[in-house]
C-alpha positions as CSV (number, residue, x, y, z in Angstrom):
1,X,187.5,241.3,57.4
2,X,191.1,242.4,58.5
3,X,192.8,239.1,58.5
4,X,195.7,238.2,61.6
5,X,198.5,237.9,58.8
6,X,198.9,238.2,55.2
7,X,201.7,237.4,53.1
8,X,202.7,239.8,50.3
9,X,203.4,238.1,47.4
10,X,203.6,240.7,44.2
11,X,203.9,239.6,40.7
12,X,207.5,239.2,40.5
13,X,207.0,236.1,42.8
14,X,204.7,234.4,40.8
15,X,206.9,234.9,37.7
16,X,209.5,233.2,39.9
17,X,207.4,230.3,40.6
18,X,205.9,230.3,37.2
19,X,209.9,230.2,35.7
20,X,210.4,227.4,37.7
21,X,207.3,225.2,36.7
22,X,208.1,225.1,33.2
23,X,211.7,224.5,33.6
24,X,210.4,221.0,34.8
25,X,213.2,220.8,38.0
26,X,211.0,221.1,40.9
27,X,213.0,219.8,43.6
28,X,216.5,219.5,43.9
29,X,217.8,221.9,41.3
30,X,219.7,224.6,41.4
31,X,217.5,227.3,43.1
32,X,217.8,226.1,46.3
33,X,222.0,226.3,46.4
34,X,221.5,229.9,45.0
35,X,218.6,230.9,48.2
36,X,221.0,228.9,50.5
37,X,224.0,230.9,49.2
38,X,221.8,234.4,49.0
39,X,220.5,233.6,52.7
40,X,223.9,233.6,54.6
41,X,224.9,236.4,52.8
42,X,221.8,237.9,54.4
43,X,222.5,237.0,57.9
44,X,226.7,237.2,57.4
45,X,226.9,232.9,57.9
46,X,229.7,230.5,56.0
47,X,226.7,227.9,55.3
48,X,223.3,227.9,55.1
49,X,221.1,224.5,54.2
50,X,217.6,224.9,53.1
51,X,214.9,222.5,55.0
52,X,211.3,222.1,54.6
53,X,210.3,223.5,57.8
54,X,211.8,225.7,60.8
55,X,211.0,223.1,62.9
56,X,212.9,220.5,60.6
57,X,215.9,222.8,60.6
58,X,215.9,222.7,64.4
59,X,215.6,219.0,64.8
60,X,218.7,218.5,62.4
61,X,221.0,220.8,64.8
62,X,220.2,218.9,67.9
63,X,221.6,215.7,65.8
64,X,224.3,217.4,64.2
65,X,225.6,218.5,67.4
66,X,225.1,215.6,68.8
67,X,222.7,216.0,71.7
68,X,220.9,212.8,72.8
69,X,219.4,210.0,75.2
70,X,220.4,211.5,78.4
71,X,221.4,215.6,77.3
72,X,219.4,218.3,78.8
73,X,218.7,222.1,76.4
74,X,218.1,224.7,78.5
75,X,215.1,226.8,76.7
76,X,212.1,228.8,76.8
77,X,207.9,227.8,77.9
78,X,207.3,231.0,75.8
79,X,207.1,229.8,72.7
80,X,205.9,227.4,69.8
81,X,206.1,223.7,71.0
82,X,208.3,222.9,68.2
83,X,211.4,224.2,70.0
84,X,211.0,222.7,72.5
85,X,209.8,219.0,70.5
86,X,213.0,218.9,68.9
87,X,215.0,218.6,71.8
88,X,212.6,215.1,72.5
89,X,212.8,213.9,69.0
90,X,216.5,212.9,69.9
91,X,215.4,211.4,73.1
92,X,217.4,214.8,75.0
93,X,215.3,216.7,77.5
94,X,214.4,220.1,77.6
95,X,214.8,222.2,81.0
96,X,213.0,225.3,80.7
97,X,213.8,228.7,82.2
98,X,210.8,231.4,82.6
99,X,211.3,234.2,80.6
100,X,211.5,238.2,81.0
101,X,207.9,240.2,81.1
102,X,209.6,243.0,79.0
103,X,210.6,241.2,76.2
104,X,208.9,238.0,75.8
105,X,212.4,236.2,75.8
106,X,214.3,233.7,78.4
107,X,215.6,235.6,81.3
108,X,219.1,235.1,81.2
109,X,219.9,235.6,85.3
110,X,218.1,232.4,85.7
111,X,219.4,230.5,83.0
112,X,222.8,228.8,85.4
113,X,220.7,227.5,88.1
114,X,219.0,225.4,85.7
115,X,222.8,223.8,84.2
116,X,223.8,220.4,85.6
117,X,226.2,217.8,84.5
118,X,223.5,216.8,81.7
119,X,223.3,220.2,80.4
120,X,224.6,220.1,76.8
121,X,223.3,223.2,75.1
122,X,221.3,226.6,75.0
123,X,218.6,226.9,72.7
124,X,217.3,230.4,73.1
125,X,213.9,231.1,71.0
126,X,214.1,235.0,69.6
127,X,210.4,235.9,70.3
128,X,208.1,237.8,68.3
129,X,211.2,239.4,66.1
130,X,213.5,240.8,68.9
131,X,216.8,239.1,69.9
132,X,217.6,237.5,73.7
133,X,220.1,239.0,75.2
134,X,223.5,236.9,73.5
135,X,225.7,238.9,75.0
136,X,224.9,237.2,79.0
137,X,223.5,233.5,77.0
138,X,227.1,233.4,75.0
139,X,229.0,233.8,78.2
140,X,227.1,231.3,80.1
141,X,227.8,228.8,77.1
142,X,231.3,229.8,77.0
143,X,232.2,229.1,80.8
144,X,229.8,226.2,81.3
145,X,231.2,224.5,77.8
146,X,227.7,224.4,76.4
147,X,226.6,224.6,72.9
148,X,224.1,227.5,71.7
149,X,221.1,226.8,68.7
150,X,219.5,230.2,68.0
151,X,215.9,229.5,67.2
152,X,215.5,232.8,65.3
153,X,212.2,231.7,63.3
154,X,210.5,234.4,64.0
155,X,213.5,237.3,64.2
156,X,214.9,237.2,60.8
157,X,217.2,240.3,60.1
158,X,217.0,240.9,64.0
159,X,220.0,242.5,65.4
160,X,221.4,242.3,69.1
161,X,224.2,245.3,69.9
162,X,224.4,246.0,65.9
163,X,225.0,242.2,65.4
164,X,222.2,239.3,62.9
165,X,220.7,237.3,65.1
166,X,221.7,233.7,63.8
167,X,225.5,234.6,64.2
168,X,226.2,234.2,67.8
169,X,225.6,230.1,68.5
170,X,227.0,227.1,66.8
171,X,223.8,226.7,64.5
172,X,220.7,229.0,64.3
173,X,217.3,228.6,62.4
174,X,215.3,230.7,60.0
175,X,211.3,229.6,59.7
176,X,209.3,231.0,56.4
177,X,205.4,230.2,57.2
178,X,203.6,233.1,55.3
179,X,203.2,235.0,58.2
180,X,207.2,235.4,58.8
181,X,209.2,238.4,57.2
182,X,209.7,236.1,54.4
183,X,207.8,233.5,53.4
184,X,208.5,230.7,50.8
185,X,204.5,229.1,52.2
186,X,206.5,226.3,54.7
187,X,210.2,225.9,54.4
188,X,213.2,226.5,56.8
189,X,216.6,227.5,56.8
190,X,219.4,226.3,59.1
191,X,222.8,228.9,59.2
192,X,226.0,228.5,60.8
193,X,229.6,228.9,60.5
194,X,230.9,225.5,61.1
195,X,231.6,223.0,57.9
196,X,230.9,219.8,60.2
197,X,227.4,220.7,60.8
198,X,226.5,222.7,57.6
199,X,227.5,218.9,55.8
200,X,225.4,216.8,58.5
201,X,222.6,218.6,58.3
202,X,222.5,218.5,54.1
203,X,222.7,214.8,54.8
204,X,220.4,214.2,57.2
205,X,217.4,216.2,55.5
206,X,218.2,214.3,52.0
207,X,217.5,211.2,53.2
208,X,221.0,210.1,54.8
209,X,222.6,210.6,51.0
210,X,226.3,211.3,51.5
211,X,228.1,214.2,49.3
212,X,229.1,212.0,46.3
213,X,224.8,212.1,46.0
214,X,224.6,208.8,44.8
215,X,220.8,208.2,44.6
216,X,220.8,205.3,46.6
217,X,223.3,205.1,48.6
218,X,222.3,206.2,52.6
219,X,225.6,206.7,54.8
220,X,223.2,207.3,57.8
221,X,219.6,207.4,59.1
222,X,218.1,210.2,57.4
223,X,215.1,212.5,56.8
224,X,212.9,213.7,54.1
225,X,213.4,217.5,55.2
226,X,213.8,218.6,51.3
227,X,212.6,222.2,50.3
228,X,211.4,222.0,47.0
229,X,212.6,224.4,44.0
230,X,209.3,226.1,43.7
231,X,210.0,227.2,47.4
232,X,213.8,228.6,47.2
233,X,212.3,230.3,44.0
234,X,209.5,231.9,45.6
235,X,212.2,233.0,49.0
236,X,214.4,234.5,46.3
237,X,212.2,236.7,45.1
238,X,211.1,237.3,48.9
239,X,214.9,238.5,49.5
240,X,215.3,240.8,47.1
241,X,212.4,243.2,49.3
242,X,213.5,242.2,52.7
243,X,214.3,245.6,53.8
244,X,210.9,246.5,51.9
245,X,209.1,244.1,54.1
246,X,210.5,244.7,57.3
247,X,210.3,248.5,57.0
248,X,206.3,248.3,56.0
249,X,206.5,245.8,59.8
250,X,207.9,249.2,60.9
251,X,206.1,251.1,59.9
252,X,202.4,249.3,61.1
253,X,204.0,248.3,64.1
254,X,204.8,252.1,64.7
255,X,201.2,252.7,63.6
256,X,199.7,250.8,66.4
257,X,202.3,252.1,69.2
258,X,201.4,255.2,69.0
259,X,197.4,254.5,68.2
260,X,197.1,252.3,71.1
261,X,198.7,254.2,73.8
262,X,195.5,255.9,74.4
263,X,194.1,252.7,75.5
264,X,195.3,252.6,79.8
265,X,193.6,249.0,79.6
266,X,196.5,248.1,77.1
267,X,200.5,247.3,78.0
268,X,202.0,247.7,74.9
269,X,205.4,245.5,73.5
270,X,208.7,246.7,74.3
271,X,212.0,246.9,72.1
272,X,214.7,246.2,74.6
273,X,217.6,249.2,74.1
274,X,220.3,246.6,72.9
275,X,217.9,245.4,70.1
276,X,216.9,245.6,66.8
277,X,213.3,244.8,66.1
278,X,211.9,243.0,63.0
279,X,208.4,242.8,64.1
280,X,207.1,239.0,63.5
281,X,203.7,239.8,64.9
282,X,202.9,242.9,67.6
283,X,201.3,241.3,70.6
284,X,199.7,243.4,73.1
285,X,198.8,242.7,77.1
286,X,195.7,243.0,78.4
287,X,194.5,242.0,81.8
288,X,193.5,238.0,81.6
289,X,190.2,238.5,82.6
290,X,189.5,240.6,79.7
291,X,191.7,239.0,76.9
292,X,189.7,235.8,75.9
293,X,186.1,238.7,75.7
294,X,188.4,241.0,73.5
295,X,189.1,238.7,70.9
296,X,185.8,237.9,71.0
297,X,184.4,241.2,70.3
298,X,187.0,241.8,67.6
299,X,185.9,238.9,65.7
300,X,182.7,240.4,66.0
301,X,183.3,243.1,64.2
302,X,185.7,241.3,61.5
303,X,189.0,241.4,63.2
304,X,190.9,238.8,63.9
305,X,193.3,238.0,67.2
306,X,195.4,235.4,68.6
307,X,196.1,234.0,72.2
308,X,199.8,233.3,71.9
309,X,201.4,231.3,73.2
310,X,198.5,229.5,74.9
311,X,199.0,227.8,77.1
312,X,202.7,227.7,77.3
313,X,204.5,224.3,76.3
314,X,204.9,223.3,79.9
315,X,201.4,223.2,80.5
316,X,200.6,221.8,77.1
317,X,198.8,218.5,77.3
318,X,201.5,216.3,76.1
319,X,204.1,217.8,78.8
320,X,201.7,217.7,81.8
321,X,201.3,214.1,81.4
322,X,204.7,213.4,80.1
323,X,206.9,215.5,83.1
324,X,204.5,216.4,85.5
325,X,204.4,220.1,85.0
326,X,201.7,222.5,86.5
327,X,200.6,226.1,87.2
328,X,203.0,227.9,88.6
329,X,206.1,226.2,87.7
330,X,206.6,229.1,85.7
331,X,205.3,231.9,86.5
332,X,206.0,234.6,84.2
333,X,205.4,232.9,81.2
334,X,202.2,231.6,82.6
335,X,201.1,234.9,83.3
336,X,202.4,236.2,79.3
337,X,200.4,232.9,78.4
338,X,197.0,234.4,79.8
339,X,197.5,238.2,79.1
340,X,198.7,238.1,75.6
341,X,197.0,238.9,72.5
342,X,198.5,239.2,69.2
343,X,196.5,241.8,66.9
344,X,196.1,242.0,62.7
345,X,199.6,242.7,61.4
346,X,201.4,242.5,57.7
347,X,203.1,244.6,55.4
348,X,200.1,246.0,53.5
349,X,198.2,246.7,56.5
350,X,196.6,250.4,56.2
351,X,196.4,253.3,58.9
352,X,193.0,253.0,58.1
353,X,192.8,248.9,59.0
354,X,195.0,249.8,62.3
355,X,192.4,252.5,63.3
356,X,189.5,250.3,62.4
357,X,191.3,248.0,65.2
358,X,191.9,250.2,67.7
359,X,187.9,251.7,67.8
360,X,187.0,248.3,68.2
361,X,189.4,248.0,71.1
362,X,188.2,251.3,72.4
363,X,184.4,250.5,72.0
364,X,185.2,247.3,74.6
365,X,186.8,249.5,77.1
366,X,184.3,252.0,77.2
């Protein structure tokens, strides 16, 4: 079987996890100030506050910036319905914007048609491991007075003109499910460079606790978003081979470019020219007709695939009956939503595994 994702995890992060098991402080020690700390480092952020999920650390932003009852986001269809979920949790609505065949990503010359007086904020979702383009969203945001969340769960280390994804907005978010670049099994990781909202959210995911951390004392309505100790253990360990990680990404990702362009059935993923690609998965295009009958035969032969994202969140269940959306309010990433398949794909995958996948592909084609 070649699997769809793998994490690595070597013996140095089990010792990790193992160290912090018989210390006895599980949760709320002092591992996750020193990931939190070793994290912005990483990205080149004042703060960083450790959550339990990516889609945690995107919920707390919308409340620390306080969007609400009434406040439109401008985002993506293209991606996981948790970026989109969070703008609802605080009763704010999210406008969506079809995105860019290229890349995957929102397409920015559509973005100020979409901003009206209830427009509060851009929250651009950095697809498959390559940036949007922040130079055109930041300008928008700066002459339209709107706030910017980078949802950058699946693009850590990415870089846009040089520059870390995570840097550009008022708040960005890190995700760390095993098939990221890093993985700490589920946890999250909110960055910015603004005090205000680095202290809210460390409030709001303890619970409500205010900085003097008396145990029960709740300055406002809070949430369990805790990462535990065995976690920041396990994504300090998983920092120290970042570049490790990404480069094998690289390096399989490069494997399949250049395997699968002798496939004509097959449009392959592009890395736009301002960008800096850290490879979350490598998603292919294939003609809709075909793409549900290739996974099909690849699971046939022990080879796992992925529709992604299907169908987009407009057209999820929850947001036809809630808003009324249908096929063809947005077009492109309908059309991404039917032709895209995401193929095997983790650090320790072989050239051997990678050819394996592409006779496979080639046997269905011919």
């Amino acid at each position: 079987m070649i699997p769809l994702a793998k994490p690595h995890i070597d013996r140095k992060d089990i010792k990790a996890v193992e160290k912090v098991l018989k210390s006895g402080r599980l949760s709320l020690g002092p591992k996750i100030e020193e990931f939190e700390e070793l994290f912005a480092k990483l990205i080149g952020t004042k703060h960083a506050v450790a959550v339990n999920s990516g889609t945690s650390g995107l919920h707390l932003c919308i409340k620390a910036l306080g969007i609400g009852r009434g406040d439109e986001v401008i985002t993506s269809p293209f991606s996981f319905v948790a970026s989109a979920n969070c703008v609802l949790f605080e009763g704010a609505k999210p406008v969506f914007v079809d995105v860019d065949e290229k890349t995957f990503n929102i397409d920015t010359s559509k973005i100020e048609k979409k901003i009206t007086k209830k427009t509060k904020a851009i929250l651009p979702v950095q697809v498959f491991g390559q940036s949007c383009d922040m130079g055109e969203i930041m300008r928008i945001a700066k002459k339209h007075k709107l706030k910017v969340i980078e949802d950058a769960c699946e693009s850590i280390n990415a870089k846009y003109k040089g520059k870390k994804v995570g840097t550009f907005g008022d708040a960005a978010v890190f995700a760390f499910y095993p098939n990221k670049q890093i993985t700490t099994g589920e946890g999250g990781m909110i960055v910015t460079n603004n005090k205000q909202v680095a202290e809210a959210c460390r409030s709001l995911r303890n619970q409500g606790r205010g900085s003097s951390r008396q145990w029960l004392t709740h300055e406002h309505l809070g949430y369990n978003y805790r990462i535990t100790d065995l976690q920041a253990a396990l994504g300090i360990s998983q920092l120290k081979k970042i570049n490790y990680l990404i480069s094998e990404r690289r390096r399989v990702a490069d494997l399949y470019l250049k395997e699968l362009a002798e496939i004509p059935q097959v449009t392959l993923p592009v890395t736009d020219s301002h960008n800096t690609h850290t490879w979350f998965v490598f998603p292919i295009k294939v003609p809709a007709k075909d793409r549900d009958e290739l996974a099909v035969h690849l699971l046939s032969k022990a080879i796992h695939s992925k529709a992604y994202f299907f169908p987009a969140i407009h057209l999820q269940p929850f947001y036809r009956k809630e808003f009324g959306y249908k096929e063809g309010d947005f077009f492109v990433a309908e059309k991404l939503s039917k032709t895209t398949l995401i193929l095997p794909f983790f650090p320790e995958m072989t050239k051997k595994q990678v050819l394996t996948v592409k006779k496979s592909m080639m046997d269905f084609y011919h």
